[in-house]
C-alpha positions as CSV (number, residue, x, y, z in Angstrom):
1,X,32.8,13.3,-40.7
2,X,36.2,10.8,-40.4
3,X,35.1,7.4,-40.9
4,X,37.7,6.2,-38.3
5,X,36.7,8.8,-35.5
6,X,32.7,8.0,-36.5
7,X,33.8,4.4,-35.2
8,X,35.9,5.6,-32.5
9,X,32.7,7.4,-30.9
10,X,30.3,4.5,-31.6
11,X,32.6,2.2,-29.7
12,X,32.8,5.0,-26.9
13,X,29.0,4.8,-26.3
14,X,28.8,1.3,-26.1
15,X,31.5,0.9,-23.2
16,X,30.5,3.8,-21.9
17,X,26.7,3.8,-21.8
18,X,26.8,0.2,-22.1
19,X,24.3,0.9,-25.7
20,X,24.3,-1.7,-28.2
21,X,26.3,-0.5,-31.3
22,X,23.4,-0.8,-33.8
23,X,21.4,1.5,-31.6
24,X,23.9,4.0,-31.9
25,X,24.5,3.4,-35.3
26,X,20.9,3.6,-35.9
27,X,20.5,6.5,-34.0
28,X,23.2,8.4,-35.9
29,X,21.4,8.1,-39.3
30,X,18.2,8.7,-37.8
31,X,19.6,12.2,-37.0
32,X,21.8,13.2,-39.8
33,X,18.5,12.4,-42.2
34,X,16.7,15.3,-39.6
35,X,19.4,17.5,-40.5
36,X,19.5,16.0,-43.9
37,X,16.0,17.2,-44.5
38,X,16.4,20.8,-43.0
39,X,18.5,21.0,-46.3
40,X,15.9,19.2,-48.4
41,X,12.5,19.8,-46.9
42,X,10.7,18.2,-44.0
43,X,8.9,15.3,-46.5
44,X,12.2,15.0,-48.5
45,X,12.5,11.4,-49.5
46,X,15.8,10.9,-48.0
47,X,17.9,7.8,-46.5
48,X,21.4,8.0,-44.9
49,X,23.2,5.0,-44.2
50,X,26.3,4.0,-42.1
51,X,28.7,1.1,-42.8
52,X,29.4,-0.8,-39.9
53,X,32.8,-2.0,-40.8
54,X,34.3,1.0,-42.3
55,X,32.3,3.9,-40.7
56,X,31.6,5.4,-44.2
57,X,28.2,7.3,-44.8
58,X,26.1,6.8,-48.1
59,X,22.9,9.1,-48.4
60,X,20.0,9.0,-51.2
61,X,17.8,12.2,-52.5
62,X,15.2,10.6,-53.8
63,X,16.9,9.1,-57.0
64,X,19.9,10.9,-56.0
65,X,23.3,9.8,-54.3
66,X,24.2,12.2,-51.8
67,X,27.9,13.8,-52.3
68,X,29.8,12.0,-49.3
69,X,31.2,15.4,-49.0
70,X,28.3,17.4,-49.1
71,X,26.9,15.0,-46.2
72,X,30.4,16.0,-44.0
73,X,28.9,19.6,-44.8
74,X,25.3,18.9,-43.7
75,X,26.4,21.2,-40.3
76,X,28.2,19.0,-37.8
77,X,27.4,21.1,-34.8
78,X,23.3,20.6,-36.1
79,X,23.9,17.0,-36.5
80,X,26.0,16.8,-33.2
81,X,22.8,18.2,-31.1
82,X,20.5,15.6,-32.6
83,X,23.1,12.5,-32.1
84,X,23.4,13.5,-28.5
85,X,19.6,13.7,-28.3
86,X,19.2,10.0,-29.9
87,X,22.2,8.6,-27.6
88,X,20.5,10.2,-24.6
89,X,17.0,8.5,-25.5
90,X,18.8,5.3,-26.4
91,X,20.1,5.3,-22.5
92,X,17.1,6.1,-21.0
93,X,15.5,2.9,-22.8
94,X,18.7,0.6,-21.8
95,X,17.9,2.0,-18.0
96,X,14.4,1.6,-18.3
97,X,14.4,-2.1,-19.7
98,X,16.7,-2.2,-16.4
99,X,15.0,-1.2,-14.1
100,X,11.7,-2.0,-15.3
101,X,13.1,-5.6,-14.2
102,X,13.6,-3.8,-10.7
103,X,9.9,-3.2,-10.1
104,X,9.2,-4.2,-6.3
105,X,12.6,-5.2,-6.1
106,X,15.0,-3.5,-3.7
107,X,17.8,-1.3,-4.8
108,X,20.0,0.7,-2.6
109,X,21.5,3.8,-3.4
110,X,22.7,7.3,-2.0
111,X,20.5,10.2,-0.4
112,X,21.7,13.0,-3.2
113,X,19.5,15.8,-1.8
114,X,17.3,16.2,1.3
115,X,13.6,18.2,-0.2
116,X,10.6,19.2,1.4
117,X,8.5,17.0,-0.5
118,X,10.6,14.1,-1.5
119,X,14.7,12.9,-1.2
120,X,16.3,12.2,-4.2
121,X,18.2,9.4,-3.8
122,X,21.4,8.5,-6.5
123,X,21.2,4.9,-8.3
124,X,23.7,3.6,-10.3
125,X,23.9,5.8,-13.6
126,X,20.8,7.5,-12.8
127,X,18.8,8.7,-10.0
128,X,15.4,7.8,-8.5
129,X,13.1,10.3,-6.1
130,X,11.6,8.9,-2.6
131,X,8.5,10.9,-2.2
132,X,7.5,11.8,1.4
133,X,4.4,9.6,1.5
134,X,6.5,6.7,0.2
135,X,8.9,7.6,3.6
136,X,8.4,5.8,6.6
137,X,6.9,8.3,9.5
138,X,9.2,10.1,11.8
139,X,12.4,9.5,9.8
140,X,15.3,11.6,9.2
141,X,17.3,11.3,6.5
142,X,20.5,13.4,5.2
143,X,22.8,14.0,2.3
144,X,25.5,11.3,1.3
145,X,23.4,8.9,3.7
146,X,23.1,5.0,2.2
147,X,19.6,4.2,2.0
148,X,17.4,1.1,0.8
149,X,14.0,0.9,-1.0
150,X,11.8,-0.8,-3.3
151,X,11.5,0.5,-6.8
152,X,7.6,0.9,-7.2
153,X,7.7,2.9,-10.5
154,X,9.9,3.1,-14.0
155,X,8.6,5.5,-16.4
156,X,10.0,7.7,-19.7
157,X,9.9,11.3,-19.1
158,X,11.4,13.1,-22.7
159,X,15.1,12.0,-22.7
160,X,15.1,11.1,-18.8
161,X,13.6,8.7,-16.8
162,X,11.7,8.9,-13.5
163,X,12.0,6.2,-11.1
164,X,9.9,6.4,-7.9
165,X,10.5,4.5,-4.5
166,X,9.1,3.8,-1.5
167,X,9.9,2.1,2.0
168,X,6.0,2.1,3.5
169,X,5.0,0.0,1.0
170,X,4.5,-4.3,2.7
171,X,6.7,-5.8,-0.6
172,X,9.3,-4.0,0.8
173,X,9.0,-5.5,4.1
174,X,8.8,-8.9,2.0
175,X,12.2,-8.5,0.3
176,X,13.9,-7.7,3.8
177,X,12.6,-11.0,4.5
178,X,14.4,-12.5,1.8
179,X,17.5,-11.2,1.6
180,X,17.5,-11.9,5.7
181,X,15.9,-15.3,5.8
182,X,17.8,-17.5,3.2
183,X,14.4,-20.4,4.3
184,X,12.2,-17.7,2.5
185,X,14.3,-16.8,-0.9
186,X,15.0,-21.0,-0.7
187,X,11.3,-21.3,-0.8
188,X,11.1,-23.3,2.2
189,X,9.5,-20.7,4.4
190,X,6.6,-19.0,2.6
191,X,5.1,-15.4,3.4
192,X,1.4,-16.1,3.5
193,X,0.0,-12.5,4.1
194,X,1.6,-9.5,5.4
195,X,-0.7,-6.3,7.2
196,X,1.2,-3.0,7.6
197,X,1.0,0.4,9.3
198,X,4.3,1.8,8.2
199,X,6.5,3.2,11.2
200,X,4.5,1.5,13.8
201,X,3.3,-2.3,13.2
202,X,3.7,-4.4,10.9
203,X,2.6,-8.7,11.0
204,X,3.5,-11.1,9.0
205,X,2.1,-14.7,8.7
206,X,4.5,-17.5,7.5
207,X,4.2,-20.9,7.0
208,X,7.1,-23.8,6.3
209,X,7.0,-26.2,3.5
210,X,9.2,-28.6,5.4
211,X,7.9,-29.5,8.7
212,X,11.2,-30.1,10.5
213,X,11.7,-26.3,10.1
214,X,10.2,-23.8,12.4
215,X,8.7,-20.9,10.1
216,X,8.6,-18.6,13.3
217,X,11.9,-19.4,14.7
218,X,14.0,-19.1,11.0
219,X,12.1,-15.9,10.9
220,X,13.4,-14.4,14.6
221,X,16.5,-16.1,14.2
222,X,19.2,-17.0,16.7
223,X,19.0,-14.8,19.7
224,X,16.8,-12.9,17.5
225,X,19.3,-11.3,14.9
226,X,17.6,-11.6,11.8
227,X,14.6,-9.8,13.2
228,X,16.6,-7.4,14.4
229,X,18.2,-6.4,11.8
230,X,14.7,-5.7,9.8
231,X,13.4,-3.5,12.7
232,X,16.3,-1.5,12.8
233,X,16.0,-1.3,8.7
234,X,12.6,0.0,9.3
235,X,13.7,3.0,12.4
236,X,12.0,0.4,14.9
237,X,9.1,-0.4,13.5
238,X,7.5,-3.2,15.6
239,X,7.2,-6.8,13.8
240,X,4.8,-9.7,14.7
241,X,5.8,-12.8,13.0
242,X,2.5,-14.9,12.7
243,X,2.1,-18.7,12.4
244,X,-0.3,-19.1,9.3
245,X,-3.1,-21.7,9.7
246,X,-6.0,-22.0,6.5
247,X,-8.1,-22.6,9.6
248,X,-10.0,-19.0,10.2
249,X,-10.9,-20.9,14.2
250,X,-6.9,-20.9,14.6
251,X,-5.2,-18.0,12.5
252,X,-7.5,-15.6,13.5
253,X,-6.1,-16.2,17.6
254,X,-3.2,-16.2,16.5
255,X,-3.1,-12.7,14.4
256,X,-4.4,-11.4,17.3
257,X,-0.9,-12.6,19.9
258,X,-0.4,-11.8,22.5
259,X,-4.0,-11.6,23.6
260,X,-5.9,-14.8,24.6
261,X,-8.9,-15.3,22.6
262,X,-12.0,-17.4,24.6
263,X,-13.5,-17.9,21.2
264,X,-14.5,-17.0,17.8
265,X,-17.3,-17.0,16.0
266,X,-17.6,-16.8,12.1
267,X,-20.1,-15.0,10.4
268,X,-20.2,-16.2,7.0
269,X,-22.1,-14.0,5.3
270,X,-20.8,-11.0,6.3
271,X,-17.4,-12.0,6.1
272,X,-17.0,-11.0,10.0
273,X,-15.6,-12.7,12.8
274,X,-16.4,-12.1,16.3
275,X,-13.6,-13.2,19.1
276,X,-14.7,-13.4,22.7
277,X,-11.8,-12.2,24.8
278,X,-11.8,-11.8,28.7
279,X,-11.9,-8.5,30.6
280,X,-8.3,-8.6,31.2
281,X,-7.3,-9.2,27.7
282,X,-10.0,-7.1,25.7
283,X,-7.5,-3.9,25.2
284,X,-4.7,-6.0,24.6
285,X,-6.4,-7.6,22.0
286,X,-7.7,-4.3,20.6
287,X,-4.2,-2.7,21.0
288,X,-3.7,1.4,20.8
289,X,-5.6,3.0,18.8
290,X,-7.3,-0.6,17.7
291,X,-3.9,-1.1,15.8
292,X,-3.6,-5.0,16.6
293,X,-7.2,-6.0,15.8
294,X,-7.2,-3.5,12.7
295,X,-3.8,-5.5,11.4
296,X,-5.2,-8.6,12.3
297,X,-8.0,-8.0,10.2
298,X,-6.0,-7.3,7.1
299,X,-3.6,-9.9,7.6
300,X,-7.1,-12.5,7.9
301,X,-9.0,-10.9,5.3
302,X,-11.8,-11.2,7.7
303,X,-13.8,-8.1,9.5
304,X,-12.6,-8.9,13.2
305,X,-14.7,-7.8,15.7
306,X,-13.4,-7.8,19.6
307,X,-16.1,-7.8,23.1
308,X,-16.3,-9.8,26.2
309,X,-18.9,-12.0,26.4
310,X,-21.5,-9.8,28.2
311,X,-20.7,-7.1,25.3
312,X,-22.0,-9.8,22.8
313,X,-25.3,-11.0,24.9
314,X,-26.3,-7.4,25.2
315,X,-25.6,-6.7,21.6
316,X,-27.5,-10.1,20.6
317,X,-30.9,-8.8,22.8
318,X,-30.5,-5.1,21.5
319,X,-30.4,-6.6,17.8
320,X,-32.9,-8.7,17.8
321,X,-35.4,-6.1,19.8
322,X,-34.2,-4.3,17.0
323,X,-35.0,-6.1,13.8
324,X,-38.2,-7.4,15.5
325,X,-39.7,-3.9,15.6
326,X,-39.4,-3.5,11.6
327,X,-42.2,-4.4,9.6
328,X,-42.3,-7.8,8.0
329,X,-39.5,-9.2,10.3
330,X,-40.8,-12.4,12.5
331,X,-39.2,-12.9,15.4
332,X,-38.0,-16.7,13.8
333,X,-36.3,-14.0,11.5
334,X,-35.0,-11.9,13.5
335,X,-33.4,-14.7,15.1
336,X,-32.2,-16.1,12.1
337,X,-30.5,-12.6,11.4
338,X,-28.3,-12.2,14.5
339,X,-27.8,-16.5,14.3
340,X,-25.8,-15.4,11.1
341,X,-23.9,-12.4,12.9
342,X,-26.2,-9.1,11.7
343,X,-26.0,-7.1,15.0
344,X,-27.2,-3.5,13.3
345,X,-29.4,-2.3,11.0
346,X,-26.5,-0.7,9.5
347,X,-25.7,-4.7,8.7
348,X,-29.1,-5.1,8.1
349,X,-28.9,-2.7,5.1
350,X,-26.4,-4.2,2.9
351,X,-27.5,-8.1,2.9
352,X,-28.5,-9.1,-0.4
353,X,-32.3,-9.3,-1.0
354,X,-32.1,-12.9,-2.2
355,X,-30.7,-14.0,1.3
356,X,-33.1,-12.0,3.0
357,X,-36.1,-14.0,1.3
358,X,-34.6,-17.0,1.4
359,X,-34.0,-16.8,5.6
360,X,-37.5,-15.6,5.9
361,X,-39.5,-17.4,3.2
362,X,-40.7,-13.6,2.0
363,X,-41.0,-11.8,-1.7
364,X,-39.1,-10.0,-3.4
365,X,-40.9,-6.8,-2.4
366,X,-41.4,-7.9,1.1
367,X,-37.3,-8.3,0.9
368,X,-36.7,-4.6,-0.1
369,X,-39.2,-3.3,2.3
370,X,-37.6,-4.4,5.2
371,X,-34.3,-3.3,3.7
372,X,-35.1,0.2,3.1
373,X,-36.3,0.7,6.5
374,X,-32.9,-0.9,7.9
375,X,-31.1,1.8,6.1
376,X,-33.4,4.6,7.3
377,X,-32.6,3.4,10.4
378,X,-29.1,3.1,9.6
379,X,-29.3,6.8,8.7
380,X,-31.0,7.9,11.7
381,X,-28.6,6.6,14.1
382,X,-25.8,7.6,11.9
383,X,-27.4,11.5,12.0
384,X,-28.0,11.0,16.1
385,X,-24.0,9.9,16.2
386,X,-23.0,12.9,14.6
387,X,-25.0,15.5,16.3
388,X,-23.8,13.9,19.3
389,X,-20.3,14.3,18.1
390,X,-21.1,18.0,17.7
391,X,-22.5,18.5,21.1
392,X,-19.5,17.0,22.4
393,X,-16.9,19.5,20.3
394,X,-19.3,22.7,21.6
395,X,-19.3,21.6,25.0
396,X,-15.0,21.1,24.8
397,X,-15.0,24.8,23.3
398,X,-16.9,26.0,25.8
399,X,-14.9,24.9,28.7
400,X,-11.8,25.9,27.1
401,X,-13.0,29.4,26.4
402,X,-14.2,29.4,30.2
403,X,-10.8,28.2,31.4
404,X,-9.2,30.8,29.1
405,X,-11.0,33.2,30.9
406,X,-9.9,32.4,34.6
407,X,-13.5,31.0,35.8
408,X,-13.2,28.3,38.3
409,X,-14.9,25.0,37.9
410,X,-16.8,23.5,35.6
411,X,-20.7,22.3,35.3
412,X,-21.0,19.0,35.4
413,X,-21.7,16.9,32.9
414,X,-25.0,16.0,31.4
415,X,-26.8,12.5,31.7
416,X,-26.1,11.9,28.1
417,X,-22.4,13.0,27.7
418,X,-21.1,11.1,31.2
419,X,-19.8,8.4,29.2
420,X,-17.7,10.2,26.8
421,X,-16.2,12.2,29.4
422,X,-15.0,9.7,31.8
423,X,-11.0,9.4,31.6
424,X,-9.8,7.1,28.9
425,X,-8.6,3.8,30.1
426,X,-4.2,3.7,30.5
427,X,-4.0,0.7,28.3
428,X,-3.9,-0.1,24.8
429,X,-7.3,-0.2,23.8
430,X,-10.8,0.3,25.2
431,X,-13.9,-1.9,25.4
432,X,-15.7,1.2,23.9
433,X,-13.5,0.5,20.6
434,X,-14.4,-2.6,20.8
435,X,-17.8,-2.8,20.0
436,X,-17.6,0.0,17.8
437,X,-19.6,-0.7,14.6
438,X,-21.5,-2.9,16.4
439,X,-25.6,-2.7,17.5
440,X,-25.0,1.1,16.0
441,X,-28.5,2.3,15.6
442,X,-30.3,-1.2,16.8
């Protein structure tokens, strides 16, 4: 092998592959001592070295100098295979030091090929796969298409690397903020909490360092562009930006904008809040299919629970006839219990027994007692809901198959099903989601 063109080549790979020199260098004499030994046997004590300067190559047998000569004979085309192998490897580990830096950052690249199961997308001098459950819902991507993500995996795979990215995932909804907001990536506006549902909701709580900037209104931005530009980054997905408060009484109303909240009520030990809305306002609050109360919940890390005030004073009589009809519970306790927000015995089941006989002045076994019979009764109702839920799917069936078969009318319903079968209320939530959870099984 020429000295000069051995140089030539190492100085190829670095501009090229952008690869130090020494790890090519290295690399070279780590495979022309695997080929080496082919010659020698596999636990042949052999060492091959490369000058830097000159490009010249020295070997050792053992003992032994190796015949410059002999090494130019070792089989080129075998050593070839084995260089390209160690220049390959040495890549992947310059692209994965790369983009291991890239980790929940966002990276833009090129929609390469359209699968069933995932779009791989072309990054510079490699190329990343977006798997379908990392793809926002109901979009359509296609070939040569310029698309943005966040890199949420870097790993080695042989000689290749596999790079996985997402766009459901909330960081990536954080670094749209950044690179749209320059008060966030200044560090004057600060993303508190973020709650997502990718391809529907998303809501985000801010707060500003500096109080002579409005966290919400940087956030919107003039005539709402910058907001804009996010949604239509994420196909439309719909954005509430959230004034952050480290009062629960006032972020908790406002996660849950654009309802009005009468009041809320914190429940401590449970980690639960319970917000009195209005009539009007209770499926607002809730939202379609409970979306804005769920989000709101996440974005709180609190258990938020919506009703109207009549909803609560029912559920407060039905708990505490409840836990008064277990044995050992006083009615001071049972009192005690729904004071500090236990509404089922479902609720009931999980409180920790040292709490228990500490709000009752009771033992230990006196504790447990009571608590085991909460979670029979948790289990009961839980059995009843889902036999109920059965009933429900047979009667369906049954007036399908007798509207499949021409016959005209149906029986009404039954006492115990009216409820279920009453059409749904046109809004975005229902007072029946509401309280669901709640008083289950008291």
């Amino acid at each position: 092998m020429n000295p000069d063109e051995l140089l030539r080549i190492v100085d190829a790979i670095h501009r090229e592959k952008n690869i130090e020199k020494e790890v090519v260098f290295r690399s070279i004499e780590a495979a022309l001592v695997t080929v080496a030994r082919k010659r020698y046997g596999d636990q042949a004590d052999v060492s091959i070295t490369i000058d830097r300067k000159s490009g010249v190559i020295s070997g050792r047998y053992g003992d032994q100098s190796i015949d410059p000569e002999q090494l130019s004979r070792i089989g080129a085309q075998a050593a070839k295979q084995v260089i390209l192998q160690k220049i390959r490897e040495a890549e992947r580990d310059v692209l994965y030091d790369e983009y291991q830096e890239l980790l929940d950052q966002v990276v833009t690249g090129t929609v390469q090929k359209v699968e069933s199961r995932a779009l791989i997308v072309s990054l510079p001098r490699t190329e990343a796969i977006l798997p379908k459950s990392e793809q926002i819902p109901g979009e359509t991507r296609h070939p040569n298409e310029r698309i943005r993500a966040v890199v949420t995996e870097v790993k080695k795979a042989g000689t290749r690397l596999r790079i996985v990215l997402s766009r459901i995932r909330p960081v990536f909804v954080v670094r749209l903020f950044e690179q749209e907001v320059p008060e966030i990536a200044d560090g004057v506006i600060e993303i508190k909490s973020i709650a997502r549902e990718p391809g529907y909701r998303t809501k985000v709580a801010v707060a500003s360092v500096d109080q002579r900037v409005d966290c919400v209104g940087a956030c919107v931005g003039l005539r709402g562009n910058r907001i804009r530009n996010i949604v239509e980054e994420l196909s439309g997905e719909r954005i509430d930006i959230i004034r952050w408060d480290d009062d629960l009484m006032v972020l908790i109303p406002n996660s849950l904008q654009p309802a009005k909240v009468e009041e809320v009520i914190l429940c401590q030990m449970l980690g639960r809040a319970i917000v009195l809305v209005p009539e009007d306002q209770l499926s607002l609050a809730i939202g379609r299919w409970g979306q804005n109360v769920r989000l709101a919940s996440k974005l709180c890390g609190w258990d938020i629970e919506i009703m109207t005030r009549d909803e609560l004073d029912e559920q407060l009589e039905q708990a505490v006839l409840g836990f008064s009809s277990l044995d050992g519970v006083s009615p001071d306790l049972a009192d005690r219990l729904v004071g500090e927000g236990f509404l089922s015995y479902d609720d009931l089941s999980v409180i920790e027994p040292e709490d228990l006989m500490e709000m009752g002045g009771l033992t230990e076994d006196q504790a447990q007692h009571i608590i085991a019979q909460a979670e029979a009764k948790a289990e009961e109702a839980e059995q009843l809901a889902r036999e109920e839920k059965r009933r429900q799917k047979q009667l369906e069936r049954e007036r399908e198959a007798a509207r499949a078969e021409g016959i005209e009318g149906e029986p009404p319903p039954s006492d115990e099903t009216k409820s279920t079968q009453e059409e749904p209320v046109e809004e975005e939530g229902s007072a029946e989601e509401a309280s669901s959870g709640l008083g289950d099984g008291v």
